[in-house]
Legacy VTK file of the C-alpha trace (Angstrom):
# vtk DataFile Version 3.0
C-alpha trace
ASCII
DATASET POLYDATA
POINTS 380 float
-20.774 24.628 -0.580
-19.061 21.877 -1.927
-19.520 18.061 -0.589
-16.644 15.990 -0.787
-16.365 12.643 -1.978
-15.454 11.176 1.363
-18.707 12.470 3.158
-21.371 11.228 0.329
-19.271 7.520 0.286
-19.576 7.749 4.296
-23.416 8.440 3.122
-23.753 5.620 0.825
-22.246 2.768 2.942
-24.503 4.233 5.655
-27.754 3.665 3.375
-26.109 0.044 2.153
-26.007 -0.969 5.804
-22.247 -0.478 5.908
-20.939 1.694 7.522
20.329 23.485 -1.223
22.293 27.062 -2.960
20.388 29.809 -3.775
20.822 29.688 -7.409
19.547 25.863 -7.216
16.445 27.536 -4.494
15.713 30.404 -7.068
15.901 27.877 -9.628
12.906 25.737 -8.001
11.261 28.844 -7.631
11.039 29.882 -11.193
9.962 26.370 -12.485
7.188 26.768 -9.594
5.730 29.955 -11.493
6.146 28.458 -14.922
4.217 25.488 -13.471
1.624 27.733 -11.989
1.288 30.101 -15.448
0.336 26.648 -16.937
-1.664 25.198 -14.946
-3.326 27.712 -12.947
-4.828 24.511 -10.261
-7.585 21.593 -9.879
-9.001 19.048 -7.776
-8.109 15.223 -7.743
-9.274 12.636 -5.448
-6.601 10.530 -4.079
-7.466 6.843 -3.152
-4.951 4.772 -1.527
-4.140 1.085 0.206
-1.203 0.031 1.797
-0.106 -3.685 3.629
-3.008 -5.003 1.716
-0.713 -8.519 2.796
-2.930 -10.534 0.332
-6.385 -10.269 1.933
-8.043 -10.135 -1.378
-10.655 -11.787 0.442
-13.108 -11.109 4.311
-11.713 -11.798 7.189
-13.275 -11.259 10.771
-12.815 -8.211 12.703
-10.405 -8.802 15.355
-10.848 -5.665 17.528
-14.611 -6.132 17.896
-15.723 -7.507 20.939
-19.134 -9.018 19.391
-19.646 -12.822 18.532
-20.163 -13.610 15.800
-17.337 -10.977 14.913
-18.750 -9.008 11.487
-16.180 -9.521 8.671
-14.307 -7.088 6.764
-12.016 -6.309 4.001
-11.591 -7.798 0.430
-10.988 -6.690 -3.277
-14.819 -6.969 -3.389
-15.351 -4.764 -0.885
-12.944 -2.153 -2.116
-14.068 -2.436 -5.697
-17.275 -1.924 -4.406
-16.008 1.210 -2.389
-13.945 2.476 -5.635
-16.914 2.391 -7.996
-18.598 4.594 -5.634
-16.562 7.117 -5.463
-15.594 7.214 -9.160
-18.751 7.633 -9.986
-19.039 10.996 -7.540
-14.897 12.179 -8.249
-14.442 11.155 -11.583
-10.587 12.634 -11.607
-9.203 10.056 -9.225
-5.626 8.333 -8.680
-5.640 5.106 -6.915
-2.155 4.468 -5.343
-0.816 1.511 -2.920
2.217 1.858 -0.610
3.172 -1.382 -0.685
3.281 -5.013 1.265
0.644 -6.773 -1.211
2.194 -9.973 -0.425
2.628 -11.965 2.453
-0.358 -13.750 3.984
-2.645 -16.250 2.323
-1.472 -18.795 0.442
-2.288 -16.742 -2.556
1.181 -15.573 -2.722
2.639 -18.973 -2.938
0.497 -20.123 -6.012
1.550 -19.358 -9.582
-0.486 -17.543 -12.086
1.110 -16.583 -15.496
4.072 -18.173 -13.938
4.504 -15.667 -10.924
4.063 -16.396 -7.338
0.786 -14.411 -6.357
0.143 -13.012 -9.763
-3.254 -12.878 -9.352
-3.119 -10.547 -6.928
-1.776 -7.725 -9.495
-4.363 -9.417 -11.725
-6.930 -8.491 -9.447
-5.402 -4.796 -8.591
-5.056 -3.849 -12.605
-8.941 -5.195 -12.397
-9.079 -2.037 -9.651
-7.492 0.262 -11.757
-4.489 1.537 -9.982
-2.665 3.960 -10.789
0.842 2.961 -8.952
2.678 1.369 -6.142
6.129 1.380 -4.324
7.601 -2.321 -2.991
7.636 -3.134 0.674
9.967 -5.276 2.554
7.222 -7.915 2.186
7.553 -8.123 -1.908
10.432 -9.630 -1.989
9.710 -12.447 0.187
10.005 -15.254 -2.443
12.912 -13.707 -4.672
13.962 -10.755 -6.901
12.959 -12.587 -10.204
8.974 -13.069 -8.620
8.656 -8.935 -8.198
9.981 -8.593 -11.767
7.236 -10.708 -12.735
4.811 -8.870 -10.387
5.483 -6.010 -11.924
4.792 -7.387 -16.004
1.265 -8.482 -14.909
0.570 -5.038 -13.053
-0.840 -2.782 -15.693
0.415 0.321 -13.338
4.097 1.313 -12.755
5.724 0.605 -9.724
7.993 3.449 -8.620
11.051 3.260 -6.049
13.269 5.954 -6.329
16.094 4.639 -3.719
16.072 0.863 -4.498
18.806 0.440 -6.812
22.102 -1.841 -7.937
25.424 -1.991 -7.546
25.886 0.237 -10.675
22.792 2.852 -9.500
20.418 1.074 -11.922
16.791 -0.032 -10.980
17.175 -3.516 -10.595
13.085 -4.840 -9.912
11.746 -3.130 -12.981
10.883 -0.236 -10.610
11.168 3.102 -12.024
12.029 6.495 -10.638
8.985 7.838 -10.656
5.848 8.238 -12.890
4.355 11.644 -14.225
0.313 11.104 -14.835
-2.256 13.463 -15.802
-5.960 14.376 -14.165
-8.322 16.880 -14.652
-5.499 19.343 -16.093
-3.411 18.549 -13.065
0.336 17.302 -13.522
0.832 14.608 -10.854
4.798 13.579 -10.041
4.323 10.115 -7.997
7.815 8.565 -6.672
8.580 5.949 -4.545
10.859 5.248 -1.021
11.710 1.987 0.875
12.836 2.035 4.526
16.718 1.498 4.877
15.655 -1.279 7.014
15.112 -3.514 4.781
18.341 -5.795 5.178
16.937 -6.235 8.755
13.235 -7.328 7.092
13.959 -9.860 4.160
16.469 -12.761 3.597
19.739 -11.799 2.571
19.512 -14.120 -0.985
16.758 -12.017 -2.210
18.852 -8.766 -1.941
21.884 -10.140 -3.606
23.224 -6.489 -5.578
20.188 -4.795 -3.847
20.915 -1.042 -2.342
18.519 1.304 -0.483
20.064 4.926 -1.007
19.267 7.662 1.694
15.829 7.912 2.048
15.809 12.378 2.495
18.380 12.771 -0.086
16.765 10.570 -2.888
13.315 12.390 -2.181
14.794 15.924 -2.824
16.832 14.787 -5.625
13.411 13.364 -7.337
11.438 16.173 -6.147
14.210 18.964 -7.418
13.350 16.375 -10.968
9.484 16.449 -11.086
8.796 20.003 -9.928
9.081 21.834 -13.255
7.219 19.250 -14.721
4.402 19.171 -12.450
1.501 20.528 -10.389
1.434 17.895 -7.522
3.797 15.802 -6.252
3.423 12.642 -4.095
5.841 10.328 -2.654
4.336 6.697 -1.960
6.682 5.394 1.217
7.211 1.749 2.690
8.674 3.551 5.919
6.750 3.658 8.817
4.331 6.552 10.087
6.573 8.343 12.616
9.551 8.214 9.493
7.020 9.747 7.435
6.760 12.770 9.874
10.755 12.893 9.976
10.893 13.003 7.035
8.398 15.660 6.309
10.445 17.940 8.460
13.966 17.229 5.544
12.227 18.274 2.764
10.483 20.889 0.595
8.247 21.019 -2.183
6.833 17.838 -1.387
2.799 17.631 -1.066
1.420 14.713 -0.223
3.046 11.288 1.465
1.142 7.989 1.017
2.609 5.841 3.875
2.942 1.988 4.678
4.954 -0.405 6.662
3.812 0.372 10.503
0.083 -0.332 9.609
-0.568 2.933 11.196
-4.653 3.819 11.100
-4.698 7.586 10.311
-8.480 8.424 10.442
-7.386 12.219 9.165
-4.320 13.459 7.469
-1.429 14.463 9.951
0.829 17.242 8.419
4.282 18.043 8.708
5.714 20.938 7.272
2.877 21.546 4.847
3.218 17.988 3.707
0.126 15.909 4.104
0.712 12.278 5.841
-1.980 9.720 4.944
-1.787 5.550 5.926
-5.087 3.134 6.181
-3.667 0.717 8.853
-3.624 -3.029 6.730
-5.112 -6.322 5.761
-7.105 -4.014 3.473
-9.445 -3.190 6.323
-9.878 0.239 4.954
-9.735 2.968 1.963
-8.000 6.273 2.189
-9.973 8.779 0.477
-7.653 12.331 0.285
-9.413 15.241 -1.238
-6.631 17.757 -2.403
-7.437 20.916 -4.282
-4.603 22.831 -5.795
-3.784 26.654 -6.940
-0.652 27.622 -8.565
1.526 24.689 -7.861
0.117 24.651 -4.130
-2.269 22.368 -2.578
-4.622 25.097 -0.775
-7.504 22.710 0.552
-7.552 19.294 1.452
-9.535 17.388 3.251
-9.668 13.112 4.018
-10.738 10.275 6.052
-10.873 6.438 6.045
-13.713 4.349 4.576
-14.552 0.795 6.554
-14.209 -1.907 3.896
-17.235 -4.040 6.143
-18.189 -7.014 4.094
-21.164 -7.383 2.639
-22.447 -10.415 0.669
-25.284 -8.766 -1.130
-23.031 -6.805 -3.703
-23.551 -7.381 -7.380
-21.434 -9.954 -9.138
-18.641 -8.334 -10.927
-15.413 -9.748 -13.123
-13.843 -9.295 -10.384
-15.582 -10.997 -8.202
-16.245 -14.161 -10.188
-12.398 -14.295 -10.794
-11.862 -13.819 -6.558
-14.050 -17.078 -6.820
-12.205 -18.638 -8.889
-9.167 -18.427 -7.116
-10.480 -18.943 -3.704
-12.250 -22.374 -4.639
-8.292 -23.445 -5.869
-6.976 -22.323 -2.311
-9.967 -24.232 -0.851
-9.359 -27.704 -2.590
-5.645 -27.139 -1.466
-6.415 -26.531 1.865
-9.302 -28.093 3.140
-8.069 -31.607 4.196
-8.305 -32.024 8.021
-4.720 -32.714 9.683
-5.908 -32.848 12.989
-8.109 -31.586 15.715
-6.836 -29.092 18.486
-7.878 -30.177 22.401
-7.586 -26.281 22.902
-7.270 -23.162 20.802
-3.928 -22.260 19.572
-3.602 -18.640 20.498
-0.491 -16.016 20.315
1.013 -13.676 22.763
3.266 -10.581 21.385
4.341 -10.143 25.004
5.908 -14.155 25.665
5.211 -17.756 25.462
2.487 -19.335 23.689
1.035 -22.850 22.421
1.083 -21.852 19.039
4.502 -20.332 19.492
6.029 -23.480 21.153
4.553 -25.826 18.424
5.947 -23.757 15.487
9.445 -23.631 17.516
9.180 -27.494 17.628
8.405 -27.915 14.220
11.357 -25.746 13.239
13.625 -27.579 15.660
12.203 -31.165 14.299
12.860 -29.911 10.472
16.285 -28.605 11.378
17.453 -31.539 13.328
18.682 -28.849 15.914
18.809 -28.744 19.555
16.615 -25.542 20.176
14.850 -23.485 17.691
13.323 -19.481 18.014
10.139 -17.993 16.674
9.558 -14.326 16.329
5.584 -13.997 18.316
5.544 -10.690 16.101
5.647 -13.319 12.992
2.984 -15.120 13.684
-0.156 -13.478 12.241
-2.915 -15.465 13.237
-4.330 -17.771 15.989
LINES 2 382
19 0 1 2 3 4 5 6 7 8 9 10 11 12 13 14 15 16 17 18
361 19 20 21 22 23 24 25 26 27 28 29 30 31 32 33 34 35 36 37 38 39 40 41 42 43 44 45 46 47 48 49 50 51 52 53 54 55 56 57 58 59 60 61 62 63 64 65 66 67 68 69 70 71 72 73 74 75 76 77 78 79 80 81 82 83 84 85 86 87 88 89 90 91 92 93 94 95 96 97 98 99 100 101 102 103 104 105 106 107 108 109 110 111 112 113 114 115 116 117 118 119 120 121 122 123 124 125 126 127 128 129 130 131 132 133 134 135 136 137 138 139 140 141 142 143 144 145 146 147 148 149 150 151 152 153 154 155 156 157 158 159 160 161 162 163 164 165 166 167 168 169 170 171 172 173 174 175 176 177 178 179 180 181 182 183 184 185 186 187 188 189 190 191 192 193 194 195 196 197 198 199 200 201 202 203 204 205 206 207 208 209 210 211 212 213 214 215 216 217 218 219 220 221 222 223 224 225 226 227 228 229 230 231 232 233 234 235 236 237 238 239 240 241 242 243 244 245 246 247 248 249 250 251 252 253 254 255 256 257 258 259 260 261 262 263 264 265 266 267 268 269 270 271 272 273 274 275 276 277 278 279 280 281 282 283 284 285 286 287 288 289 290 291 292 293 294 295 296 297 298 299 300 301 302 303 304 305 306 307 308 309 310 311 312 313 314 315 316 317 318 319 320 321 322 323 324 325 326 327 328 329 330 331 332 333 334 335 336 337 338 339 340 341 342 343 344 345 346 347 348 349 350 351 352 353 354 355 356 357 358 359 360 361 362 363 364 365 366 367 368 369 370 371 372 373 374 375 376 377 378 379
């Protein structure tokens, strides 16, 4: 009996102290079995992230009730996390599904002239594999993914996000064919239609978001001769994901973002296996997926806790997290003022912090009355 990778990691953070017609159907069919005479199966590991939102480093946890609260997350932490299970599943693919930006003031400082470059930096460091945009991504402008994307050494894929003339505009490409372990792996990419609801109008100028179920079977009905697996990587939301599940076939595996949904095991829809981590890089997904004849006949996954822990060897990585943290810190560690009482949110009405940013706003504006969204602001 085999024991998969996401038990022994579970083990080892334990013992670290952590825990369409039927011509076009019989068409498919016939590139299946050509597919499956050449690559009779295999087993790959699949790793994924997803609304990461810039927490390259800890940050406390929240939902614990316990004070002090024990701190989690961190590009250390995952590293830390990765190496282990590389070292067990050596045929791995390490995929995020978007929202790497937004939330430190990493995003706002340049490095090799992009806004929150070293973030990619630090995620080539990791060895990914790919990504798809989310709504997040292009919060500064167009021209900043672009330049995102040059200092990623992965491809970012987004099948549906095109121009005016059907071209992809963000460097983004239609999808990526890799190779591991003599498996054929088809990775594409979606964003959710809402994303002219999400991001300010001047960074979509010539920006489209095509049909989310018909540009997945389009770029399915594409990699399906040419490969064993295919996954779609979706900025959509978790109950979308399920939706659209049901509107397709062929499709294996979705690795899901946008609603920070914490899926502790896979859900599946129509034999299509529906992964997300939650956010803020709390946690990693680990999917085990073994595959036959152009069919994924086992699988099994889980989420590993990213809990910090300050006893892990010094890497590259971490000395250049250092780095870049001790800028941030000289930037922001003037005192502006002290608080009487702590400025805390409420998603469900008014609150201090609220009012004071709705001032501010109002103050800056030289307007009467100003709004702030509660679900905006992200910490107290």
């Amino acid at each position: 009996m085999r024991l998969t990778s996401f038990a022994v990691i579970t083990s080892v953070f334990f013992a670290f102290g952590c825990a369409s017609s039927q011509r076009e159907t019989s068409q498919r069919e016939a590139s299946a079995s050509k597919s499956a005479a050449e690559s009779p199966g295999g087993r790959i590991t699949i790793l994924h992230t997803n609304d990461m939102h810039a927490n390259f480093t800890p940050h406390e946890a929240t939902w614990r009730k316990e004070s002090p609260k024990p701190m989690v997350g961190g590009f250390r932490e995952l590293e830390f996390a990765l190496d282990s299970i590389r070292a067990l599943e050596p045929q791995t693919l390490l995929l995020d599904a978007g929202d790497v930006m937004t939330g430190n003031p990493i995003t706002d400082r340049p490095y090799k002239g992009v806004d929150g470059g070293a973030l990619f930096e630090m995620m080539s460091m990791l060895k990914y594999d790919g990504w798809c945009p989310g709504n997040h991504d292009f919060d500064i402008s167009q021209t900043n993914l672009i330049g995102l994307s040059k200092i990623a050494s992965f491809p970012m894929v987004s099948s549906n996000l095109v121009n005016t003339h059907n071209e992809f505009p963000v460097n983004n490409k239609e999808y990526a064919i890799l190779n591991r372990g003599g498996l054929r792996i088809g990775i594409f990419g979606l964003m959710t239609q809402e994303l002219y609801g999400l991001v300010n109008q001047n960074n979509l100028v010539g920006i489209k978001v095509l049909d989310l179920a018909a540009t997945a079977q389009k770029t399915i009905d594409k990699l399906d001769p040419e490969t064993d697996l295919i996954i779609v990587l979706t900025h959509n939301g978790a109950s979308e994901d399920s939706a659209l599940a049901s509107a397709l076939h062929g499709l294996d595996v979705i690795v899901g973002g946008h609603s920070h949904t914490r899926l502790t095991k896979p859900r599946v829809v129509n034999d299509v296996i529906i992964v997300q981590t939650g956010s803020r890089c709390e946690n990693l997904g680990v999917l085990d997926v073994t595959v036959e004849h152009d069919k994924v006949v086992k699988y099994d996954g889980t989420l590993v806790q990213l809990w910090a822990n300050e006893t892990r060897p010094k890497t590259r990585l971490a000395g250049f997290i250092d780095s870049v943290q001790a800028e941030i810190d000289r930037d922001f560690e003037e005192v502006l003022a002290e608080l009487k009482v702590d400025w805390v949110r409420n998603n469900n009405g008014e609150s201090n912090l609220g009012d004071w940013l709705a001032d501010v706003q109002r103050d800056a504006a030289g307007a009467q009355a100003a709004f702030m969204n509660d679900g905006g602001i992200r910490s107290d």
